[in-house]
N, C-alpha and C positions, 0 to 999 in steps of 0.2 A: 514381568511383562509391563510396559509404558502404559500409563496411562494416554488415551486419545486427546489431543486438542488441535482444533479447529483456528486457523488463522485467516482473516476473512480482511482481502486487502478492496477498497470503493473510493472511486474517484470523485474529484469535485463536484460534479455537477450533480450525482445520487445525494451526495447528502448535505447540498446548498440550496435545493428546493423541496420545499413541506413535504409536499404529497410523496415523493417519492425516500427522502430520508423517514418519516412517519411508516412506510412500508420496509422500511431496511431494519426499520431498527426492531419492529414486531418479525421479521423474519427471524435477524439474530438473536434476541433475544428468546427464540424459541429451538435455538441449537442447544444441543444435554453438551452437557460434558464443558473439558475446560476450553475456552476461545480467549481471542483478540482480534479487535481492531487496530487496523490500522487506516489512515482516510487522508485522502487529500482535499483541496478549499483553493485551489489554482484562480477559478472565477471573482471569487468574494474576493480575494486581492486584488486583485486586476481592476476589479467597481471600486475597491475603496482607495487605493493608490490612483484613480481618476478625479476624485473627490477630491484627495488631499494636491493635487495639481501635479502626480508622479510620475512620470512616462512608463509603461511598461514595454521592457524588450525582449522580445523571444526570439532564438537559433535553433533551425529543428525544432521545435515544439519545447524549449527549455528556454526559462526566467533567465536572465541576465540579474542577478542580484547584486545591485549596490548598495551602500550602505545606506541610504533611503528607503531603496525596497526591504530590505532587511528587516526595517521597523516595519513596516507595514504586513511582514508574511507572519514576522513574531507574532503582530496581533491577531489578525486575522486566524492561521491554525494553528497555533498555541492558546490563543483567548476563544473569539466567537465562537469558530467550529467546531472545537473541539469540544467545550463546553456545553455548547448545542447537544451533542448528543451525549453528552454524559450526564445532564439531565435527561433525555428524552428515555435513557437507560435505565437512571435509577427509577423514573417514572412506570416503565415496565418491569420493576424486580430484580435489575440486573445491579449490582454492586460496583460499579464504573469507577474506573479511575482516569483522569484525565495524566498524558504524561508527555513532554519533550524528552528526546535524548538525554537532555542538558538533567534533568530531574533523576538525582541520587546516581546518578550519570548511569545512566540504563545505555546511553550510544555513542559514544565519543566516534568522532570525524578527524578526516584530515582536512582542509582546506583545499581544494582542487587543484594542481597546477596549473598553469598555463601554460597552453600548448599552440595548438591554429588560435583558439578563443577564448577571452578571459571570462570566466562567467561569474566572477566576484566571488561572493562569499556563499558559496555552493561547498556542499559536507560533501566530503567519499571515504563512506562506512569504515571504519579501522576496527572496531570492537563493541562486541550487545554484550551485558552483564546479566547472562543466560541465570545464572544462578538465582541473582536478587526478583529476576522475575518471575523464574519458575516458585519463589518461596510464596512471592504475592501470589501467583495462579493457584497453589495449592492451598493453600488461607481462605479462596474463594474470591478473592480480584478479577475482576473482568477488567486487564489493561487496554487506555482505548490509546493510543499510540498517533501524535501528530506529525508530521513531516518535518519536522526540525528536527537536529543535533546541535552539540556542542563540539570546542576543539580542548578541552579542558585549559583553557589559559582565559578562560571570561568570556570568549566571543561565540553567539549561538552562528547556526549556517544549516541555510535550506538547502533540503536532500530531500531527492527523489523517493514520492512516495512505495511504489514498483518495489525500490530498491529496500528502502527499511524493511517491508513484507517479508524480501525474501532473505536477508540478514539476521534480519531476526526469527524466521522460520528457523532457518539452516541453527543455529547455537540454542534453539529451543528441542529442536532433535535429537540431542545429545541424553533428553530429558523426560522426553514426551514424543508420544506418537501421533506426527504431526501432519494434518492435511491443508495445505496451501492454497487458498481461494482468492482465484484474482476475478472481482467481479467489477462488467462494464455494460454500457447500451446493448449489444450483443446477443445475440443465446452462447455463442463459442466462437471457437475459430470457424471462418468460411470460408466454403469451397469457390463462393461466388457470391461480394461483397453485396451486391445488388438483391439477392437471396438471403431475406433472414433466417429461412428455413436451412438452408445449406451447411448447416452445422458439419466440423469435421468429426466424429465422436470421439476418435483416441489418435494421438500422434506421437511415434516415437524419435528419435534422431534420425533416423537413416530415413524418415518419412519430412521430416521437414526440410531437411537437407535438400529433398525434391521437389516440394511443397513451393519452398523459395527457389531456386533455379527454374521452377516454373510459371514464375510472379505470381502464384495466386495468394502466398502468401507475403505482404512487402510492411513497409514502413514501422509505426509505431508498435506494431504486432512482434515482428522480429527480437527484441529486445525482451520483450516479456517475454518471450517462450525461450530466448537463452538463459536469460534470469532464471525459471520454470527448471531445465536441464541442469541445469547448476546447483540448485536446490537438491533436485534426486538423486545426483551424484554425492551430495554432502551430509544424507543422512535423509532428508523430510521422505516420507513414505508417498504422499501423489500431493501433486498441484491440480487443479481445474480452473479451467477458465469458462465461466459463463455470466451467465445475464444476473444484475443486482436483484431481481424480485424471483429469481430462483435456486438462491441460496442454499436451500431447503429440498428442493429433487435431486433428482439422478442423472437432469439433462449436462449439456455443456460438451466444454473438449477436456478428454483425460490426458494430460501426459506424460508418458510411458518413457523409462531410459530407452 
């Protein structure tokens, strides 16, 4: 029987401001069993790429990374963020590791093609080194996992946070009995965006299928929950999506193949 671990994916803005990273990290730090983070830091580049005089470009909701931005995402979640809470970790007990793809190469990327849009130096996942990390998990590593990859030829390349979560859910299943937490402003998916309360509780495919041809469910949600399905298909035992300071209940949306 697999051991349980918890993979617990939090966006920029949860853990780029105190109060609410301070509450994230006393949550997860209070999960048994073996986890990860993984985090995104979208914001804190955005302010320091304005400082250093950078323009920032986004399509859809996604970074244009040039080689300018590059350095600046490098520092930002690979340095600040990442280390932010990898103290804020061991300071509560937890035995953190801070890690890029690029690091003992836990993720090698492809370079993204270009197709309608060039998005520069944007990673898409090619391989997680389930093994090297499952040995750290079970040694008692708490991996905290930054939104970079490498392409194994020297050049790092920023990759969707969403995405490493569930790449690296998916080759952790192979290993461990994995539950996939995508945590955001939210309680879950909603029936009715205007309704925080509106939480959907479980969704399966043939529900969201209707879900979207309904619009209730549209844009940047879409993607996560096919992400989510893809995961369940490839082994992770459930995904959830709900609120970062409820990490820890039984709220949220479940979903179901």
């Amino acid at each position: 029987m697999k051991e349980k671990l918890t993979l617990i994916k939090v966006g920029g803005k949860i853990v780029e401001e105190e109060t609410t990273l301070y509450k994230l990290l006393d949550d997860f730090a209070a999960i048994e069993g073996y986890k990860v983070l993984v985090h995104g830091g979208g914001r804190s580049a955005t302010k320091l790429a304005e400082r250093l005089g950078i323009e920032s470009h986004m399509v859809n909701g996604r970074r244009i990374t040039d080689a300018e931005t590059l350095k600046v995402v490098t520092m930002v979640y690979g340095g600040l963020v990442n280390k932010n809470i990898v103290a804020g970790l061991q300071a509560r007990g937890v035995n953190a590791l801070g890690l890029t793809g690029a690091d003992m190469d836990v993720i090698r990327s492809v370079k993204r093609p270009v197709k309608d849009i060039d998005y520069g130096f944007v990673g898409d996942v090619k391989q997680v080194n389930a093994m090297l990390l499952g040995d750290l998990i079970a040694k008692g590593v708490v991996p905290v996992m930054a939104p970079l990859t490498h392409d194994g030829e020297g050049h790092m390349l920023n990759t969707n946070a969403d995405t490493i979560a569930g790449e690296t859910a998916k080759a952790l299943s192979a290993l461990f009995d994995v539950t996939l937490v995508y945590c955001f402003e939210k309680k879950g998916v909603l029936r009715d965006e205007n309704d925080d309360d509106s939480v959907i509780p479980t969704i399966n495919q043939v529900e969201f299928h209707q879900l979207v041809a309904d619009g209730v469910i549209q844009g940047g949600m879409i993607p996560k929950l096919e992400n989510s399905f893809e995961a369940l298909e490839a082994g992770v035992s459930e995904v959830v999506i709900t609120l970062a300071s409820a990490i820890n209940e039984q709220g949220g949306t479940r979903i179901r193949k």
